[in-house]
N, C-alpha and C positions, 0 to 999 in steps of 0.2 A: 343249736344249744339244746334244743329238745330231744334229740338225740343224741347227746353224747352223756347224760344224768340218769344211768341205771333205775332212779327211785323219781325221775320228771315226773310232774301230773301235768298232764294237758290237758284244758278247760276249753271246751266251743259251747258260744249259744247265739246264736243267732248272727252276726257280724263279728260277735265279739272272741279274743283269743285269749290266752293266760299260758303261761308256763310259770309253773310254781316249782321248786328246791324244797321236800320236806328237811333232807340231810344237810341242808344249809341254810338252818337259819327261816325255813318257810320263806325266802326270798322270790317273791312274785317277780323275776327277773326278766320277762315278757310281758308285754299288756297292747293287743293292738284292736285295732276295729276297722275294718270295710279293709285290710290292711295295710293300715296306715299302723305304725309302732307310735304307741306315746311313750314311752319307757325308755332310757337307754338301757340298751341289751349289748351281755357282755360279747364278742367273738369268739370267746370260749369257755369254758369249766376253768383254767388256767388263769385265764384271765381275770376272773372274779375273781380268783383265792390272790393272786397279785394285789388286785384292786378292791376290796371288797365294799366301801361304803359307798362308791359313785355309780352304782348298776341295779336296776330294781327299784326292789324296797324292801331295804338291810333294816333289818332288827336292831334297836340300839337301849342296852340296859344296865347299866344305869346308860342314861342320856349324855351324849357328846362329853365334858369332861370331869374327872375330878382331881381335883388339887393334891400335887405331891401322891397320888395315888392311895389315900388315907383318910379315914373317914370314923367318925365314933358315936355309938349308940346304946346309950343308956349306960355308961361308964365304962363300955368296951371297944379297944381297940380295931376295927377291919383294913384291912391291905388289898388292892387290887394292882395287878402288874401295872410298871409304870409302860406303858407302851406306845409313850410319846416323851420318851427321855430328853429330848430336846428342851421342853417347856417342863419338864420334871410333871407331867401329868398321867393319870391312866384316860384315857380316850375310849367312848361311844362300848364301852362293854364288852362281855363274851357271849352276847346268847346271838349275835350274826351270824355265826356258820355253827350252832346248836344244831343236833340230831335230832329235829324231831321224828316221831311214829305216827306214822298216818292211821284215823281209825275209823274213818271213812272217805270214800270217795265214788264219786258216778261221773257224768261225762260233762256236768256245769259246776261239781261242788268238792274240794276234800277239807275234812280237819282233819288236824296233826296236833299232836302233844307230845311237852318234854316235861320231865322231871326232874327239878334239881334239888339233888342231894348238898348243894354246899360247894361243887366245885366249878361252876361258874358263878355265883353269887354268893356270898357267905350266910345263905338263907334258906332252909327249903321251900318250896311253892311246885304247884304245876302249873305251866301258861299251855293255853290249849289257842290253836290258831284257826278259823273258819275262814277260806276264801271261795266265794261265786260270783258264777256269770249268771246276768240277768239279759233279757232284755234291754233293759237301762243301762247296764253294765257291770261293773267291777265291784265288790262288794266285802272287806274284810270285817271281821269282829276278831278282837283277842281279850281272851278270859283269864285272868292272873288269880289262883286261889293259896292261900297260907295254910299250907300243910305241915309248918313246923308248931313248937308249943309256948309259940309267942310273938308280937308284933314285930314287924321290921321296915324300913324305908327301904322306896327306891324312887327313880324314874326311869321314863323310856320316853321314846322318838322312835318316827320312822325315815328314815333320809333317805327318802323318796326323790331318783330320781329321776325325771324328765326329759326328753330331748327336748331342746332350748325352743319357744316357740317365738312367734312375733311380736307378740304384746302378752305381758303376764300382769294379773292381778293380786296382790295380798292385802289381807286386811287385819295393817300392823299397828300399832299406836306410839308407843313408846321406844325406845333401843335402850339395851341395856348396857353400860358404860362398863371396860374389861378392861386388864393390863395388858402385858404386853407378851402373855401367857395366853391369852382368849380365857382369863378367866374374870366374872363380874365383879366388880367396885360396889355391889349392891347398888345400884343407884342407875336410876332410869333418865334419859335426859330424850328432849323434844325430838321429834323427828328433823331431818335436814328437809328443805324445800326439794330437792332430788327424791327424798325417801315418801317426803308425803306424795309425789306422783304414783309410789307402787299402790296406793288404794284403787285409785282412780285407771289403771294402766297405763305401765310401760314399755319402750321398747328396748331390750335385751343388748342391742346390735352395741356394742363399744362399752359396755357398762359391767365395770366387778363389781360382784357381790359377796357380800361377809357382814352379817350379822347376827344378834339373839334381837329377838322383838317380843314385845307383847302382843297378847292375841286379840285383834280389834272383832273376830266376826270366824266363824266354821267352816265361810268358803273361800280357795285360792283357783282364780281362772289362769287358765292355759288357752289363750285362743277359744275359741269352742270347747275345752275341755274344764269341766267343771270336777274339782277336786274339796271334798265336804268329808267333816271330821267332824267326831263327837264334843262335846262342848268341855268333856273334863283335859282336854289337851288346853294349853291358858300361853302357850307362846309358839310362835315361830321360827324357824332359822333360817337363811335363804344361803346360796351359796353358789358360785359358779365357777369355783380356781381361776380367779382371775377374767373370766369373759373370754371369750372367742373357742371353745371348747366343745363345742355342739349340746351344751345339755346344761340345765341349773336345777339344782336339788332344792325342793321346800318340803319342810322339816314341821309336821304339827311333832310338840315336845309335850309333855306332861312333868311339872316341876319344872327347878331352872337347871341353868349347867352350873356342876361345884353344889347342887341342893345337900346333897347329901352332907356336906360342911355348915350346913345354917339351919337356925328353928324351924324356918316355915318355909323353905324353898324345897321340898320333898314332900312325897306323898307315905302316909305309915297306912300297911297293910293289916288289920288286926288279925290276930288268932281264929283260922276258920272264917274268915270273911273272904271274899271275891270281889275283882275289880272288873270291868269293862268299860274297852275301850272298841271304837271303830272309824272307820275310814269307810271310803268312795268315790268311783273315779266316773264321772259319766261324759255324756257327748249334748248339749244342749244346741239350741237354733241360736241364741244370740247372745253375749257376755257383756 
């Protein structure tokens, strides 16, 4: 894969590996250490653009869905393609395979920034992406500023994902109640005696997963793999098509899914203000 992306950044430091996609999305679509891959990584450049949410860690903006692909702010209408016609939804955004411009890089670190004028979002901003290797590990920040001449909503996620480990951790609390669309009923209802086991850990082995959760806590264990997010991400989503698949994506989310349809399920970016968020993936002794 690292060889076949004209604009690849390869990242070493120490154990640790990255192959990052500026031209798609900043997609950290590698991540391994001692070479062991935590990531599922695509087979190919083709592959990805096939598949794009289940490889890496796909950019998702607005966040997983919104209803009927329509959304209204401050007494105006916005459209986003429906691109999950099935459930009459638009789905997880367009800044996943976004061009970013790399505007630095050395051999543990690159940022990258895009620009939107309006034609992936109906909003201008520029989101600038920094990923490095440390010693410790894997290291993202992403910086979202309002470059337009006025506030606007949005959310994002990262669907992150993982090759499937032995026992996974999340620290979920609630599940939020959805038709029959994956979209929410507003309304949160108790964990199942199965789900409250994902605090504590699980094993993966026979188990589908598909949910939106609340966010009990900033870190999801992978075996030994400690996975820690900044505290303005406020929900979860887990996910594994079903089980038996080699891989399960967890999803820190920022807002809910369909936010952009409700008062307080999105985030408003103001005029000239900037957001930050980040992530981290490390290798710890015990979980």
């Amino acid at each position: 894969m690292c060889d076949e992306m004209m604009d690849k950044a390869c990242l070493l430091c120490g154990g640790w590996k990255a192959e990052i996609l500026p031209s798609f999305g900043m997609n950290a679509v590698c991540l391994s250490v001692d070479g062991r891959e935590i990531l599922r990584k695509p087979a190919s450049f083709e592959t990805l653009k096939n598949n794009p949410y289940t490889y890496g860690i796909p950019l998702l903006f607005p966040a997983n869905r919104v209803k009927g692909g329509v959304f209204s702010y401050l007494g105006k209408n916005y459209a986003l393609p429906l691109n999950e016609p099935a459930r009459n939804n638009h789905i997880h955004g367009l800044m996943y395979n976004a061009p970013f411009t790399v505007v630095s890089k050395d051999g543990k670190s690159i940022c990258a920034a895009f620009e939107n004028k309006g034609d992936r979002y109906p909003f201008p901003f520029r989101m600038t992406i920094t990923d490095t290797l440390s010693e410790a590990g894997y290291q993202r920040t992403l910086e979202i500023e309002n470059t337009g001449e006025g506030a606007f909503p949005y959310t994002l996620a990262f669907h992150t994902a993982f090759l499937e480990p032995q026992i996974l951790k999340a620290p979920v609390t609630e599940r939020f109640l959805c038709d029959q669309n994956y979209i929410p009923l507003r309304k949160r209802i108790s964990l199942s005696d199965k789900e409250k086991k994902y605090k504590d850990g699980i094993s993966l082995k026979d188990l589908a997963l598909s949910g939106f959760y609340a966010s009990g806590g900033v870190k999801a264990y992978l075996d030994d793999i400690c996975f820690s997010v900044s505290d303005n991400f406020d929900e979860w989503i887990l996910f594994n098509a079903g089980g038996g698949q080699g891989f399960v994506c967890v999803e820190p989310q920022a807002g809910e899914v369909n936010g952009l349809n409700t008062e307080d399920g999105c985030i408003i970016l103001q005029k000239g203000e900037t957001h930050v968020f980040s992530l981290s993936i490390t290798r710890e002794e015990k979980i």
